[in-house]
C-alpha positions as protocol buffer text, in pm:
chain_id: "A"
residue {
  index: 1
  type: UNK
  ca { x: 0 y: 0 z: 0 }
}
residue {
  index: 2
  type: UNK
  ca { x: 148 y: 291 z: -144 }
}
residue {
  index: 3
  type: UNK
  ca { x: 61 y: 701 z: -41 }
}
residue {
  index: 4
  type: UNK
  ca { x: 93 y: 986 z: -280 }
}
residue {
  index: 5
  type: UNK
  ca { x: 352 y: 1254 z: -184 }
}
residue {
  index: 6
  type: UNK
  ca { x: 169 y: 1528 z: -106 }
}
residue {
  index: 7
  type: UNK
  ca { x: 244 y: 1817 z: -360 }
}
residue {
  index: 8
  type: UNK
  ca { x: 544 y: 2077 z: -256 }
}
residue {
  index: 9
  type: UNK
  ca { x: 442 y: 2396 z: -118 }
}
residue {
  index: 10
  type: UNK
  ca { x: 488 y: 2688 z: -311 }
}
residue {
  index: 11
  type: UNK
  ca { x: 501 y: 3026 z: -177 }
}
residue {
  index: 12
  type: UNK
  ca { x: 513 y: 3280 z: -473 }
}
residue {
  index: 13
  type: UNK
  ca { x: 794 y: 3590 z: -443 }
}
residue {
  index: 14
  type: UNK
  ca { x: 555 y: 3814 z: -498 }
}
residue {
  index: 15
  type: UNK
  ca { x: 441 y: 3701 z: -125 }
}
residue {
  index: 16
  type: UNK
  ca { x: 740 y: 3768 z: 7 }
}
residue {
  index: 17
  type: UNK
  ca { x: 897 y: 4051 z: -43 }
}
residue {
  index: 18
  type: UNK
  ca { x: 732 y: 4313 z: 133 }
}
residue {
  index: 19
  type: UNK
  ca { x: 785 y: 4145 z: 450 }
}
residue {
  index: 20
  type: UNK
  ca { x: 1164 y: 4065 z: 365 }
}
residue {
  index: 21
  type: UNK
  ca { x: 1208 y: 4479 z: 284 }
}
residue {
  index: 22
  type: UNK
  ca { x: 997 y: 4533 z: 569 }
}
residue {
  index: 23
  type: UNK
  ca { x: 1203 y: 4371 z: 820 }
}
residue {
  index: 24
  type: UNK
  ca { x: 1553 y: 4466 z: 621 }
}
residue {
  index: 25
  type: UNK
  ca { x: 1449 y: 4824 z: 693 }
}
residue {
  index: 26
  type: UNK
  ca { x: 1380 y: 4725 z: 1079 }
}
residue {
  index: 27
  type: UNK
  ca { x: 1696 y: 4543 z: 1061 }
}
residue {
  index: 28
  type: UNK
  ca { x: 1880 y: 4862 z: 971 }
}
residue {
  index: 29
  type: UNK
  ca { x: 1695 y: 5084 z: 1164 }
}
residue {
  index: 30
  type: UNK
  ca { x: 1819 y: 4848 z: 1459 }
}
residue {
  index: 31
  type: UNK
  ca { x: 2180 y: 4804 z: 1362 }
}
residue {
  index: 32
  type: UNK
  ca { x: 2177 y: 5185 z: 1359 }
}
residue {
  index: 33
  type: UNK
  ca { x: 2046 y: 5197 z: 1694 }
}
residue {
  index: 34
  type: UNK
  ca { x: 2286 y: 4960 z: 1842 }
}
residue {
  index: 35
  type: UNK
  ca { x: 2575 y: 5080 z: 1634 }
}
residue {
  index: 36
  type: UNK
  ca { x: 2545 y: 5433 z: 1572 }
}
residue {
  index: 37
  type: UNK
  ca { x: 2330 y: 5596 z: 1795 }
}
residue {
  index: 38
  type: UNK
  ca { x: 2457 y: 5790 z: 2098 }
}
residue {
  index: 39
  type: UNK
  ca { x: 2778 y: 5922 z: 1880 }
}
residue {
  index: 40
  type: UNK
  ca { x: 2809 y: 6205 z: 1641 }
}
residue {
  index: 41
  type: UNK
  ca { x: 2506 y: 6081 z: 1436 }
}
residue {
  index: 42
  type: UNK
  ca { x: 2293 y: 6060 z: 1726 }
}
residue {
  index: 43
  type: UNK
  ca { x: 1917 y: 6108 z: 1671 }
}
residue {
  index: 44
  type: UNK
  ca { x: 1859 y: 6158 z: 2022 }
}
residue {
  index: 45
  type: UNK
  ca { x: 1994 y: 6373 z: 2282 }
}
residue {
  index: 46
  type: UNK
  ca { x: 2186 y: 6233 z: 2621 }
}
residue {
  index: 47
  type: UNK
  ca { x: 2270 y: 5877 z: 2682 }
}
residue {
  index: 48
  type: UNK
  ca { x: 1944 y: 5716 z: 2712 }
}
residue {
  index: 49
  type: UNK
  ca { x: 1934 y: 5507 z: 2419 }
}
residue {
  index: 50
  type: UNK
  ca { x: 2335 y: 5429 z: 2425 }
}
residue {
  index: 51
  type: UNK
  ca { x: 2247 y: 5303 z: 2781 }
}
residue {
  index: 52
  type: UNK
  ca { x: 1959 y: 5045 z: 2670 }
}
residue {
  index: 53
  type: UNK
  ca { x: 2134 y: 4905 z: 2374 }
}
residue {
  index: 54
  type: UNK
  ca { x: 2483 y: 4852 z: 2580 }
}
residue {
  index: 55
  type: UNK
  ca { x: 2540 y: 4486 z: 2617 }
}
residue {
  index: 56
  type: UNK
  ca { x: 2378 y: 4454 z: 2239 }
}
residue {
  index: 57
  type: UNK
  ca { x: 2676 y: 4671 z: 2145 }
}
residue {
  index: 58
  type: UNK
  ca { x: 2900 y: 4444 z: 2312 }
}
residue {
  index: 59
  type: UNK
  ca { x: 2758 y: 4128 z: 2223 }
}
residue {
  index: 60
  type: UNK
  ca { x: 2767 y: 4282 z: 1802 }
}
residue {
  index: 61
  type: UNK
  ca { x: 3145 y: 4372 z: 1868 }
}
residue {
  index: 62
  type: UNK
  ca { x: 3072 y: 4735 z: 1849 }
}
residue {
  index: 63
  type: UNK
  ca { x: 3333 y: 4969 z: 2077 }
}
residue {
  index: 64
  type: UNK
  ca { x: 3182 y: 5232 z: 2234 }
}
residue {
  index: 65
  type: UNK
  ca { x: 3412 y: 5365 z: 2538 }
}
């Protein structure tokens, strides 16, 4: 007694990419964060954000003092 493969899934490109540019914008928007912000580029006064992305910065390799 022999079963049928069920058929591959497909999932079409078209499907796709807006969530893959949506999250490689978020993706950018939080490598800035972690890696930029808080230095000469800094969005945001004071060290607030510099403060809650810390450890990230360490655990990217980032130097930041």
């Amino acid at each position: 007694m022999h079963h049928a493969a069920p058929p591959p899934l497909t999932l079409p490109v078209r499907a796709i990419l807006p969530w893959a540019a949506f999250f490689g914008i978020l993706m950018l928007i939080l490598l800035y964060f972690v890696g930029a912000e808080g230095g000469t580029a800094a969005v945001f006064s004071g060290e607030g954000v510099h403060e809650w992305v810390h450890d990230g910065r360490h655990l990217l390799g980032f130097p930041c003092h």
